[in-house]
VOGU-558231 format. One record per residue: x, y, z of N, C-alpha, C in turn. Coordinates in pm, whole numbers, padded with zeros to 5 digits, always signed. Atoms other than C-alpha are relative to their C-alpha. Layout:
<pts>
XYZXYZXYZ/...
</pts>
This chain:
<pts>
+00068-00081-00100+06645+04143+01744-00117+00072-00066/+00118-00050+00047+06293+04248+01676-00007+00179+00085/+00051-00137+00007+06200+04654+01673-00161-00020+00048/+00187-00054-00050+05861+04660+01892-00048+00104+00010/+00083-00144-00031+05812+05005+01983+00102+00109-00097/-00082-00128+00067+05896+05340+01843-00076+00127+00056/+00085-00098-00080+05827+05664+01964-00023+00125-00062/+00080-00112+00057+05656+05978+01865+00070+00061-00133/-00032-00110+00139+05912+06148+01629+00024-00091-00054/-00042+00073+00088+05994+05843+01446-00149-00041-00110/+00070-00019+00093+05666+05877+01321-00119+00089-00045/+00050-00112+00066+05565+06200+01289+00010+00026-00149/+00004-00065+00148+05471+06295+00907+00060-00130-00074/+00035+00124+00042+05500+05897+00826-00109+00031-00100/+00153+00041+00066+05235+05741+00596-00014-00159+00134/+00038+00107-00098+05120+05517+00897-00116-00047+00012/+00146-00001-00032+04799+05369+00963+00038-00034+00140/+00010+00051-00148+04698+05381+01344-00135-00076+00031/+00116+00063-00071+04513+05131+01572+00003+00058+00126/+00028-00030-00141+04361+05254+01888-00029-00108+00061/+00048+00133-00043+04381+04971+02123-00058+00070+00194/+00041-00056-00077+04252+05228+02431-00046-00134+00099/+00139+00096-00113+04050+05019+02750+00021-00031+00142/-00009-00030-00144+03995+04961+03091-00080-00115+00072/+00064+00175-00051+03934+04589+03224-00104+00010+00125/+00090-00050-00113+03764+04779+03506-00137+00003-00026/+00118-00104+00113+03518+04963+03248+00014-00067-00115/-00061+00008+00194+03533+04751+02905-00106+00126-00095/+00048-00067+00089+03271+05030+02742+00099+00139-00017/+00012-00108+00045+03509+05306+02794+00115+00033-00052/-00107+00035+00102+03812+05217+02559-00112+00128-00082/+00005-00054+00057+03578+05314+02303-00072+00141-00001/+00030-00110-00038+03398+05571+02482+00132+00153-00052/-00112-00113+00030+03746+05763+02466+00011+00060-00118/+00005+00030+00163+03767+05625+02102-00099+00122-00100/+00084-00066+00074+03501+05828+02014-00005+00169+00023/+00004-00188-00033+03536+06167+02199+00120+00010-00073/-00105-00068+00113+03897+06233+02005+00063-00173-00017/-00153+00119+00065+04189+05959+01857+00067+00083-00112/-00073-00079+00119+04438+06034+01644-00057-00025-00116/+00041+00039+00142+04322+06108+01304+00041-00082-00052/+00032+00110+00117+04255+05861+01086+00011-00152+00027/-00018+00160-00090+04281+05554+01387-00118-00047-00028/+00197+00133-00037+04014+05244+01367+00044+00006+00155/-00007+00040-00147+03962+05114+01709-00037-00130+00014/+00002+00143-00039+03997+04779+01834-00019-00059+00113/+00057-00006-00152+03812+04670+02161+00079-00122+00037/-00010+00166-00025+03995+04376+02351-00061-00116+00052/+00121+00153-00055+03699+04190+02486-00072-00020-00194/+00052+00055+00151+03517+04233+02113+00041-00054-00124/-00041+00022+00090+03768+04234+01870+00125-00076+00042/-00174+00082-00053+04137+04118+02026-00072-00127+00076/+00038+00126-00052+03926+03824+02205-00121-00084-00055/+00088+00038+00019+03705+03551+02164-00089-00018+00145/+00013+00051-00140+03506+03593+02486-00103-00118+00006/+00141+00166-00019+03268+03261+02401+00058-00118-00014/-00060+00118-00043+03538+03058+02438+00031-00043+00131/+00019+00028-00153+03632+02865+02704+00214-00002+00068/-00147-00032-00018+04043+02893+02669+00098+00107+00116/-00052-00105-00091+04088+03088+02976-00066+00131-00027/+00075-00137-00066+03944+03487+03053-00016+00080-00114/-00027-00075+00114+04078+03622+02750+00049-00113-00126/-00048+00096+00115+04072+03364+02459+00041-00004-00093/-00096-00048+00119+04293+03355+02167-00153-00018-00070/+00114-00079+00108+04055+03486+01845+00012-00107-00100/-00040+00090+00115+04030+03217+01550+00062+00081-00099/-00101-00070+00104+04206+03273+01210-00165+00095-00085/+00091-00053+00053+03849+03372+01066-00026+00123+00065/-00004-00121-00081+03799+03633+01314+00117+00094-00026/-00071-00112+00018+04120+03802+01284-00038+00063-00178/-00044-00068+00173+04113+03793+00869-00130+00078+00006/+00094-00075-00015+03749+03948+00955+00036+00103+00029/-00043-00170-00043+03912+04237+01155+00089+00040-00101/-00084-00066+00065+04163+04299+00948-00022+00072-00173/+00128-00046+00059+03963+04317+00653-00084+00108-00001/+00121-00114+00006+03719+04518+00759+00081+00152+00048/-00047-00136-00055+03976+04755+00894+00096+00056-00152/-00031-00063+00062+04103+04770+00565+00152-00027-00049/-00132+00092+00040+04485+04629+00582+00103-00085-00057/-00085+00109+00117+04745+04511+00374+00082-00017+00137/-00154+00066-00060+05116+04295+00551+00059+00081-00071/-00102-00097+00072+05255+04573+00341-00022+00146+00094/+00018-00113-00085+05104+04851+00571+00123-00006+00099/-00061-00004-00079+05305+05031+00829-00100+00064+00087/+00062-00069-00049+05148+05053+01088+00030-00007+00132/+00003-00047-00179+05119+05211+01504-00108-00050+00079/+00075+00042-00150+04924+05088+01793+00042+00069+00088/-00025-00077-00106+04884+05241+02061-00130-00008+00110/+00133-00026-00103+04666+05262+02384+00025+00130+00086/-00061-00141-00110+04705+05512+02734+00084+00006+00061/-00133-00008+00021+05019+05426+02719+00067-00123+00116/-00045+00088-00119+05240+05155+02958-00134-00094+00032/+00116+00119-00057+04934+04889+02935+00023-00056-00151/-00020+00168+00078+04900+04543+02777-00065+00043-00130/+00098+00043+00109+04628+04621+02494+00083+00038-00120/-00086+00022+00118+04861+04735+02201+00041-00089-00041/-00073+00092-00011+05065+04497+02266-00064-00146-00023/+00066+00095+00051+04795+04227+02255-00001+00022-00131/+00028-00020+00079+04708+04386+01939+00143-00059-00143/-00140+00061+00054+05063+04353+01796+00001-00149+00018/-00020+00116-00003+05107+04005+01893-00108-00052-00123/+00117+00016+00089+04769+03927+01674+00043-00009-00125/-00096-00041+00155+04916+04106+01372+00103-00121-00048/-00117+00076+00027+05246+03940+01420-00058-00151-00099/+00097+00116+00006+05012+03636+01408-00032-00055-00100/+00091+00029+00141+04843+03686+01110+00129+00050-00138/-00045-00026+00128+05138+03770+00908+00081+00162-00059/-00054-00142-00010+05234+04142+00952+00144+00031+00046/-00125-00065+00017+05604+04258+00922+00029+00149+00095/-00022-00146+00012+05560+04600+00965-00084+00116+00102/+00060-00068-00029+05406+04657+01279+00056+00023+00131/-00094-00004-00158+05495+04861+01600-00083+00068+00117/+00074-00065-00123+05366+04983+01970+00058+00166+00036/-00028-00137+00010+05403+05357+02023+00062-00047+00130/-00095+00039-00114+05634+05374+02320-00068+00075+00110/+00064-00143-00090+05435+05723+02456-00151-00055+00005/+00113+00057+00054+05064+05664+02505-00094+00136-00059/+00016-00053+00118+04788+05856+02371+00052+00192+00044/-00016-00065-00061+04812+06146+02638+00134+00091-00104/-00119-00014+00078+05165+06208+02484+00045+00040-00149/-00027+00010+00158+05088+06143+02096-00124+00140-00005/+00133-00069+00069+04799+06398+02083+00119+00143+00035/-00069-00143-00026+05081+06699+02177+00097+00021-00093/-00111-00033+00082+05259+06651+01871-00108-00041-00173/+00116+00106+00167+04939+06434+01614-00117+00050+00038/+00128-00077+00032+04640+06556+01522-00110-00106+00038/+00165+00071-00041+04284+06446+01666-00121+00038-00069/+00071-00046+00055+03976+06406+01572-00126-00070+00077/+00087+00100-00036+03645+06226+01667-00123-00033-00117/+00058+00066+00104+03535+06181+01336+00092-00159-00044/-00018+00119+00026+03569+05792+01242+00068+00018-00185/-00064-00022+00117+03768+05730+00924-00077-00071-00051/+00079+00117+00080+03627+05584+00649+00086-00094-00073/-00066+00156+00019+03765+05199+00568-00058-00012-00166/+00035+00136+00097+03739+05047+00221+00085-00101+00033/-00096+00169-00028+03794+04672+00300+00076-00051-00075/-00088+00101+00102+04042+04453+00195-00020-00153-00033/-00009+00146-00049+04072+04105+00113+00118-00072-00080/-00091+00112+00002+04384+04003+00158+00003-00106+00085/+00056+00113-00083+04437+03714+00241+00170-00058+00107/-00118+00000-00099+04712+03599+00544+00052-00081+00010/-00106+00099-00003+04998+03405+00580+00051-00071+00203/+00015+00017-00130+04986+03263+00973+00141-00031+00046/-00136-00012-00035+05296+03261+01197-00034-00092+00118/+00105+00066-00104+05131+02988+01424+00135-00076+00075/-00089+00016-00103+05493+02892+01562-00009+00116+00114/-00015-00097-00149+05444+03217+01802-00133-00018+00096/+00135+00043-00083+05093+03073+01955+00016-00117+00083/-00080+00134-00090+05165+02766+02214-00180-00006+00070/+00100+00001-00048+04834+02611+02316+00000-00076+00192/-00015+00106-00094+04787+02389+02632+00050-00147+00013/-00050+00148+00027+04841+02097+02488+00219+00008-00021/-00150-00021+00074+05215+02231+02368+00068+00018+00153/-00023-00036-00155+05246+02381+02778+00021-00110+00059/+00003+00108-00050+05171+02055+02898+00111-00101-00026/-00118+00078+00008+05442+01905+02731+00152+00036+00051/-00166-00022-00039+05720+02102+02792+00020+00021+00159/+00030+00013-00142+05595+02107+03169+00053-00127+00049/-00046+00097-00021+05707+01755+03157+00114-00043-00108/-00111+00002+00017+05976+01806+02981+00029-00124-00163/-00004+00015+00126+05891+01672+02619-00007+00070-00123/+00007-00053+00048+05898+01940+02462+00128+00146+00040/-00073-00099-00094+06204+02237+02511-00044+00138+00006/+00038-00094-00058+06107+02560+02652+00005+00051+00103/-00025-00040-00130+06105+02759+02944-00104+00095+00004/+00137-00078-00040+05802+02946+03069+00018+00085+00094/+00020-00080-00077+05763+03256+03218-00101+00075+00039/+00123-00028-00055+05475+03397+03416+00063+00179+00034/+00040-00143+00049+05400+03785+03378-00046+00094+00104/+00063-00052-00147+05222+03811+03720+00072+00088+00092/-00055-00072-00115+05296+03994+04051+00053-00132+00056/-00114+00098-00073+05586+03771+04255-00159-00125+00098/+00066+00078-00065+05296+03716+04513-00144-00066-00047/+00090+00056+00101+05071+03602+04255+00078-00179-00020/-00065+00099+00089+05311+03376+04094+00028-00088+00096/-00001+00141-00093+05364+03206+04456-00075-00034+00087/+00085+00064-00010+05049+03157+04521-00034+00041+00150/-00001-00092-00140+05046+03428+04842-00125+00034+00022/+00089-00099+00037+04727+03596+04666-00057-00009-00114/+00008+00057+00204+04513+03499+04365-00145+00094+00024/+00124-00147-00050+04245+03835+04378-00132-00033-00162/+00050-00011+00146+04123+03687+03965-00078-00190+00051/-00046+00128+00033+04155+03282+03931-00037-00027+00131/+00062+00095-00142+03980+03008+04196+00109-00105+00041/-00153+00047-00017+04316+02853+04214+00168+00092+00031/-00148-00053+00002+04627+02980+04335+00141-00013-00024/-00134+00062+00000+04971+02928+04241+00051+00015-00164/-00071-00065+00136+05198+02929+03888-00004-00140-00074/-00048+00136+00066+05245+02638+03588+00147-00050+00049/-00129+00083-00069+05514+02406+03710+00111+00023-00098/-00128-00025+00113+05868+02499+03557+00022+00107+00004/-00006-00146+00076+05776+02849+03523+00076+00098+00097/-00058-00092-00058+05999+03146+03566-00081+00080+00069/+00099-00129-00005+05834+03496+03732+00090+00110-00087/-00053-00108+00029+05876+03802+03611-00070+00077-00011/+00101-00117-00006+05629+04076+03664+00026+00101-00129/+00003-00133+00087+05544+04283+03376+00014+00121+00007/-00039-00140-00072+05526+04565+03575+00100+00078+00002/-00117-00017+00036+05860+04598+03522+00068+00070-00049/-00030-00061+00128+05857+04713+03198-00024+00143-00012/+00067-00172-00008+05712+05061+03207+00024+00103+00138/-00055-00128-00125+05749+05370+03412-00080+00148-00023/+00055-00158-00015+05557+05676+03444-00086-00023-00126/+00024-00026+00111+05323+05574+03173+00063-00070-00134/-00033+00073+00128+05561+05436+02927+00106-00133-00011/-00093+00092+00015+05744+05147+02829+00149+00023-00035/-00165-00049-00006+06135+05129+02915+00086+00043-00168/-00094-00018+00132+06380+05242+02627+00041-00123+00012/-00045+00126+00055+06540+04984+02449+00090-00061+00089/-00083+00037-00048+06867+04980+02611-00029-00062+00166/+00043+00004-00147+06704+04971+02972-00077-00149-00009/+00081+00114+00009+06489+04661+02868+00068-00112-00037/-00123+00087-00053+06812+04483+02736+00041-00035+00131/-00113+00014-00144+06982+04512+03040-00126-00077+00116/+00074+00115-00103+06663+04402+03256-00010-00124-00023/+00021+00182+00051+06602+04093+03079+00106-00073+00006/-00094+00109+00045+06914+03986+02994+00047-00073+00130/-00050+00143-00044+07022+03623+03146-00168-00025+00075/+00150+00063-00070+06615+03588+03255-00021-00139-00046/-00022+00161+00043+06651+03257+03053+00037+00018-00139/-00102+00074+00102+06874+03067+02793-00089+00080-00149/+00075-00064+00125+06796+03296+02458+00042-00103-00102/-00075+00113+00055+06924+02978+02279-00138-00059-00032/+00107+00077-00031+06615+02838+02389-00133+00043-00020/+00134-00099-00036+06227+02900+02339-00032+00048+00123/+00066-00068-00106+06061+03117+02580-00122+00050-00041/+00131-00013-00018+05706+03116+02647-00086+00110+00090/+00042-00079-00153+05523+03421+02850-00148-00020-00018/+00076+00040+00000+05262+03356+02981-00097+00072+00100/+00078-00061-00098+04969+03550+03245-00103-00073+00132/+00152+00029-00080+04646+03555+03416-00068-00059-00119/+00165+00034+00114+04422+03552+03083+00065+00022-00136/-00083-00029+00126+04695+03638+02812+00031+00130-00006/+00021-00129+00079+04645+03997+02798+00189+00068+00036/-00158-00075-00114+04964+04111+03060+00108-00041-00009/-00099+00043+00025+05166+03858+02898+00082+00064-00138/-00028-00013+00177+05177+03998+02565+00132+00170+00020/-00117-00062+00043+05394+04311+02692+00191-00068+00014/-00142+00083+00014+05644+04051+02824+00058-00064-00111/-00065+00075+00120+05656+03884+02504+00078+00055-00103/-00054-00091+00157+05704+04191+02249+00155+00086+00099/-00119-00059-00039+05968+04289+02542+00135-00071+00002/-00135+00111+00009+06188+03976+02543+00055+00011-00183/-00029-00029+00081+06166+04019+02197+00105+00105-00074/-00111-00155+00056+06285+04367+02165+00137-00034+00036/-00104+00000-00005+06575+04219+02404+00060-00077-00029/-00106+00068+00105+06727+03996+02140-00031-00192+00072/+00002+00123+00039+06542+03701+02247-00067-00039-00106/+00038+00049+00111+06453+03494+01919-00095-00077-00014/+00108+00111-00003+06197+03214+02009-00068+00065+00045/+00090-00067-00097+05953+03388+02175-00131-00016+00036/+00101+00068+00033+05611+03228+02219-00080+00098+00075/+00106-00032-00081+05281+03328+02382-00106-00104+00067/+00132+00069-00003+05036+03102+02567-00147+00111+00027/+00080-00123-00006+04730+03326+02500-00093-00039+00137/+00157-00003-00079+04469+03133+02723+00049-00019+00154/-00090+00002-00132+04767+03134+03036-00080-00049+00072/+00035+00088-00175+04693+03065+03387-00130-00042-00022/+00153-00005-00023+04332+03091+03363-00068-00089-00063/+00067+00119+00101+04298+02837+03060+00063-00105+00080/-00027+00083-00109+04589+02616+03290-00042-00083+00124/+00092+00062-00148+04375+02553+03582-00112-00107-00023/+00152+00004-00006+04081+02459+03444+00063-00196-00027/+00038+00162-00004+04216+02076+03404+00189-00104+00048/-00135+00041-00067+04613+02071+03546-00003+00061+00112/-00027-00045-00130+04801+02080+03863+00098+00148-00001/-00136-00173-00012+05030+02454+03968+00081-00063+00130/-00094-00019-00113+05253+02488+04209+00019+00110+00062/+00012-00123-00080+05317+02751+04482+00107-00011+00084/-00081-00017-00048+05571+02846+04648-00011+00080+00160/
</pts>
C-alpha cells in the first residue's frame, strides 16, 4: 500500500522541500500569480500547462511531458530521489497530484500530496513571496515507465490482449455520453469502469485514508492492473494516487485519456 498524502503536522519542522502546484484551468496565469504574492517558504512552482505538460503535443489536451523535459524540471529545481518532498496546490484539486505522478515517474520514492491545501498550510507554515534560490542538480533518473500506459497499450487491452481494467475519472453523465461540455465526441473507452473523482475530496480536502479504503474497495480486481484514466489526464491522476493509497498495486495512468482516445478510436455511451 502506497502513502500518497500526509497532512500538515506530519510535516511541520521536517527538512522537506515543497512544490507549489497552485492553478486554475479557467485562468492558467493565475497559479503563478498566487505563486508569487505568498507560498510557503522556500516552494519552487510548477505550472501545469508549462511545466507538468507538453502543450505542443498532440496526445490529447494535456500531454504527457518527455523524459528530457522532466530531467530539465527537476534539475533546474534542484532535486535529488533522495529528497523528501510535499506538493501541494488549493487543496482537493488534480495538480499535485499530476505533479506526484511525474515524480513517481521519474524515479522518486519519497514523495507526497499535502492532504490540506494551501489555505490550511499557511496557518501553521511560514510564507513568503520571495522566490528561493535553486542550485541545480544533475542527477540523473531512473524511469518507472511501467506506471505510463500509452494508446497503443489502451487499445490493446480494449480488445482484450492485454489484462487490465480501465477506469474513467469523469462525471457519470460524462462517462455515458449524456453531456460532453470539453471533447467533440461523446461517450467513454470501451471496457471502462466510471468513477468520478469527485468523490475523493470534501470541503477542500482529500478523504482520510481509511474513508478512501472503504470507497474504493471492490471498484475492480486489485489482483489485476488498473488504469485511470480522464478528459486530458489531469483529473485522473487524483484517482490514480487514490487507488493507490487504497492498497491497489498495479496502478497505471493513461496521461493523454479521453481526449488523446478520440482522436482515431471508437467510445461507447451508454
Amino acid at each position: 500500500m502506497s502513502k500518497v498524502f500526509v497532512e500538515l503536522k506530519e510535516v511541520v519542522g521536517g527538512q522537506v522541500r515543497f512544490i507549489d502546484t497552485r492553478f486554475d484551468l479557467a485562468r492558467p496565469l493565475a497559479g503563478r500569480e498566487m505563486y508569487n504574492i505568498e507560498h510557503i517558504e522556500g516552494a519552487i512552482y510548477w505550472d501545469l500547462e508549462q511545466d507538468l505538460s507538453d502543450m505542443a503535443g498532440e496526445q490529447g489536451r494535456h500531454p504527457m511531458v518527455s523524459k528530457e523535459k522532466m530531467t530539465n524540471l527537476v534539475q533546474q529545481a534542484g532535486l535529488s530521489p533522495k529528497d523528501s518532498i510535499v506538493i501541494y496546490d488549493q487543496g482537493g484539486s488534480p495538480f499535485a497530484l499530476r505533479a506526484y505522478f511525474l515524480l513517481e515517474w521519474a524515479g522518486f520514492s519519497n514523495v507526497h500530496v499535502l492532504r490540506e491545501g494551501f489555505a490550511e498550510a499557511i496557518k501553521v507554515l511560514p510564507v513568503t513571496d520571495v522566490k528561493p534560490i535553486i542550485q541545480h542538480s544533475k542527477v540523473t533518473l531512473e524511469w518507472k515507465d511501467e506506471l505510463y500506459v500509452d494508446v497503443k497499450k489502451v487499445q490493446k487491452i480494449v480488445v482484450g490482449q492485454l489484462e487490465g481494467q480501465l477506469i474513467d475519472a469523469r462525471s457519470a453523465v460524462r462517462y455515458r455520453g449524456e453531456v460532453e461540455p470539453i471533447d467533440p465526441i461523446a461517450g467513454h473507452i470501451p471496457t471502462a469502469l466510471n468513477f468520478d473523482w469527485e468523490q475523493l475530496k470534501n470541503d477542500g480536502q482529500f478523504l482520510a485514508h481509511e474513508v478512501l479504503v472503504e470507497k474504493l474497495d471492490g471498484l475492480a480486481d486489485k489482483a489485476k492492473p488498473v488504469i485511470a484514466y480522464c478528459g486530458s489526464g489531469v483529473t485522473a491522476a487524483p484517482l490514480y494516487a487514490s487507488l493507490k493509497e487504497a492498497g491497489y498495486e498495479n496502478v497505471q495512468l493513461y496521461v493523454g485519456s479521453y481526449s488523446d482516445w478520440i482522436r482515431e478510436n471508437e467510445v461507447e455511451t451508454e
